[in-house]
N, C-alpha and C positions, 0 to 999 in steps of 0.2 A: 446086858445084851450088847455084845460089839454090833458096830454102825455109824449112826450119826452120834455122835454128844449130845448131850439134853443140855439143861439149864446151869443145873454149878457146873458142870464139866468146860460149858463156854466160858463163862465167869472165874474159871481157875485156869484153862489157854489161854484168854486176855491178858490176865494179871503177870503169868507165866512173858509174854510177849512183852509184855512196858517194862518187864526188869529184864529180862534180858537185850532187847532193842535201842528203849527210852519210847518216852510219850514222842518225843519232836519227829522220830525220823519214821516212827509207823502208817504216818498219813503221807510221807512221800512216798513210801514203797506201796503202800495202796494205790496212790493215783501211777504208780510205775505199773506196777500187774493191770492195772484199768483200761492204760496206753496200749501192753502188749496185749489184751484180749481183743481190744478193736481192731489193732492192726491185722490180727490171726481171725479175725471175722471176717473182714474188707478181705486178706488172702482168698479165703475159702471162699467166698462169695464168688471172687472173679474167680475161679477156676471151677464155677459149679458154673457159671455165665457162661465161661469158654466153654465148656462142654458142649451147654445145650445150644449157643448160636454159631460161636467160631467167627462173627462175623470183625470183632473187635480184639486185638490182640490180646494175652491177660497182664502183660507186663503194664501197659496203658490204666488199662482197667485200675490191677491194682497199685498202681503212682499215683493215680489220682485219688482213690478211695485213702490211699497212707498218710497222702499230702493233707487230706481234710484231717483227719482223727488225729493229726499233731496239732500241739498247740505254737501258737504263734511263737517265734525265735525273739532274743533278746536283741535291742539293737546295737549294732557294734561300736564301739569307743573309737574317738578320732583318731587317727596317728599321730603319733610324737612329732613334736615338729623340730627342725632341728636346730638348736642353740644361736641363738645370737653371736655373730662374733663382735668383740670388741671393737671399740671407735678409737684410730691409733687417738695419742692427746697430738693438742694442737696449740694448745696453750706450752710457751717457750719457761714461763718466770716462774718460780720454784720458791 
């Protein structure tokens, strides 16, 4: 019966899935599809909001609902600093 998959049919797209992907990068691209469903929720939500009040912009609306459903950023590495210059010598005796 086409539809949903039953039981081995999941257990044969999994398996299908870690050999062609790998086990390591399928739990990033989950938590990637998980990011963009929030973000496309937070969307919808503000523009089902702006409909019924108008009173709050939905750009607003949805920058703040985006900002929350990201995860915190890495912190940024210092700048290079730059090179020492040499001490001329001072010492004359060789």
């Amino acid at each position: 019966m086409p539809g949903i998959p039953g039981g081995w049919e999941l257990v044969l797209l999994l398996g299908v899935l870690v050999l062609l992907f790998g086990a390591t990068k399928l739990p990033n691209a989950a938590r990637s599809i998980g990011q963009s469903m929030r973000i496309f929720k937070a969307e919808t939500k503000g523009l089902r909001s702006d409909d019924s009040q108008g009173d709050e912009p939905a750009d607003t609306t949805a920058q703040r609902e985006q900002t929350q459903a990201l995860p915190p950023s890495s912190p940024q590495p210092d700048p290079p600093r730059p090179a020492e210059q040499p001490q001329p010598r001072t010492d004359t005796t060789r």
